[in-house]
C-alpha positions in Angstrom: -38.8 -55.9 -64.6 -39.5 -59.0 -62.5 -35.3 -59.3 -62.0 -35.1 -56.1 -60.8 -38.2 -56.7 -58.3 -36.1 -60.0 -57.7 -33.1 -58.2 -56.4 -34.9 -54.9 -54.3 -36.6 -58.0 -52.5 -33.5 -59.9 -51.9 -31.8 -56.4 -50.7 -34.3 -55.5 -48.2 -34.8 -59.2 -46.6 -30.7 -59.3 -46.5 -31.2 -55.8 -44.7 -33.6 -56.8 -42.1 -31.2 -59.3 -41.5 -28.3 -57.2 -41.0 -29.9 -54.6 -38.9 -31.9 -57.3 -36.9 -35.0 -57.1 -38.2 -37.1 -60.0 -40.3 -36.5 -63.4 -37.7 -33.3 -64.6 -37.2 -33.4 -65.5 -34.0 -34.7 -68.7 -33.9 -37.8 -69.1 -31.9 -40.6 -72.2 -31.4 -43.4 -71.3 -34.2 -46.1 -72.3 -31.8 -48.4 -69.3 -30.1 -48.1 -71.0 -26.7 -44.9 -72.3 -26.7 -43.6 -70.2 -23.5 -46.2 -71.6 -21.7 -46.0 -75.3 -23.3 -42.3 -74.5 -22.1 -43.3 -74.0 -18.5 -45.6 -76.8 -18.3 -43.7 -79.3 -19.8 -41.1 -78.7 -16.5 -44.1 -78.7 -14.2 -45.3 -81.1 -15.3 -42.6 -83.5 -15.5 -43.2 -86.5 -12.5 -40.3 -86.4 -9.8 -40.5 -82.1 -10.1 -41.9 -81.0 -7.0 -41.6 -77.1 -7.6 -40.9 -75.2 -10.1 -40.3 -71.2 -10.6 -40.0 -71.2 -14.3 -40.9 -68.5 -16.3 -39.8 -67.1 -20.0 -38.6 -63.7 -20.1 -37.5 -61.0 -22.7 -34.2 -59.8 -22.1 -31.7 -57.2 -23.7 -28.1 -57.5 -22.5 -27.9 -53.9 -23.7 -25.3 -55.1 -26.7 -27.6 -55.9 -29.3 -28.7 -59.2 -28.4 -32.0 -59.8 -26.9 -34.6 -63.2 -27.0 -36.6 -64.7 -25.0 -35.3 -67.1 -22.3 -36.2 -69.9 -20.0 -35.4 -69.0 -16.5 -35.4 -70.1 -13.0 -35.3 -73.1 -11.1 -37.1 -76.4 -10.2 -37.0 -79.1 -7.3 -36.7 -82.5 -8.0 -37.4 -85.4 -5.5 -35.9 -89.6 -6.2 -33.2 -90.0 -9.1 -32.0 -86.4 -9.4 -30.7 -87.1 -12.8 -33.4 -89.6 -14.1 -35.8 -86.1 -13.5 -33.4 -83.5 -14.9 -33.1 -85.8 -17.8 -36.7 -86.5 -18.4 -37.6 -82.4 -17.4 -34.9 -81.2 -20.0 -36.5 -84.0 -22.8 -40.0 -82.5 -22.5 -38.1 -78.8 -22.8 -36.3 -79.8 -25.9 -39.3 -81.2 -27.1 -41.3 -78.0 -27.0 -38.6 -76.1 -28.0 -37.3 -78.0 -31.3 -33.9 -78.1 -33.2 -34.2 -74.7 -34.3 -34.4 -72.9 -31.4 -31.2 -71.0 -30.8 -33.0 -67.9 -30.2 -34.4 -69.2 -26.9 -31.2 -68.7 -24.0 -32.0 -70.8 -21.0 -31.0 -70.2 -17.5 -31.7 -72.9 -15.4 -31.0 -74.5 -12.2 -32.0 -77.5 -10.3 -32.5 -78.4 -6.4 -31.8 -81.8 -5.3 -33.9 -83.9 -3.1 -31.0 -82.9 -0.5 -31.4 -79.2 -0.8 -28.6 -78.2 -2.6 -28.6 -76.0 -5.8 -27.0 -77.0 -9.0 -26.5 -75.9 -12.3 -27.6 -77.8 -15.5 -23.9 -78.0 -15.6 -23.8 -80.6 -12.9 -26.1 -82.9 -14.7 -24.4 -82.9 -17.8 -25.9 -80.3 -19.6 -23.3 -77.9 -19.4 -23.3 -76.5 -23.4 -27.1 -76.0 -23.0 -27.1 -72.5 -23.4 -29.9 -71.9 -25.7 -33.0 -74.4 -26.9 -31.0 -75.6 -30.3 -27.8 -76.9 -28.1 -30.5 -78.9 -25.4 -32.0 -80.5 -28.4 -28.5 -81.8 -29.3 -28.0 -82.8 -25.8 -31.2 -84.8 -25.3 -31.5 -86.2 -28.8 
């Protein structure tokens, strides 16, 4: 009896994970980690504004997550800032946070607006691929 149990458990888990249901998109465990997300750009010395939220989107085909979006000012070493800014994220984010898309940019201290792109980070497209980058 306790096989059989065994195998309608292991059929409805593998369900929920076929029809999107049970947690596979990877997301931070901690209850204030969109916040802690925020903050830690905020936060981060050289950042002189930030309009950083975390959002729930659906692109309408299936796929929907939270993600880290907007932009933030740095003054000094551009890329010392970005660098230190996209640490703290990848910090509160963690290695298993593919779930988490991010859509960021970045204003130098001469007023132009770039992409993480143009301070390396190109392939950050989601929290697991930053941790890779900044670790």
């Amino acid at each position: 009896m306790s096989v059989s149990l065994g195998l309608v458990l292991v059929g409805v888990l593998t369900g929920c994970g076929l029809f999107g249901r049970g947690g596979s998109a990877q997301v931070p465990e901690s209850p204030t980690w969109r916040e802690d997300a925020v903050a830690a750009i905020r936060e981060t010395p050289g950042v002189t504004a930030a309009e950083v939220t975390v959002n729930d989107v659906d692109d309408g085909g299936g796929s929907s997550g939270p993600v880290v979006y907007g932009k933030f000012t740095v003054s000094g070493d551009a890329q010392a800032v970005v660098d230190d800014a996209l640490l703290r994220l990848s910090e509160v984010l963690g290695p298993e946070s593919k779930g988490v898309g991010l859509n960021l940019s970045v204003t130098s201290p001469e007023g132009t607006g770039q992409t993480l792109g143009a301070f390396g980070y190109g392939g950050a497209r989601h929290g697991a691929a930053l941790w890779e980058q900044t670790h």
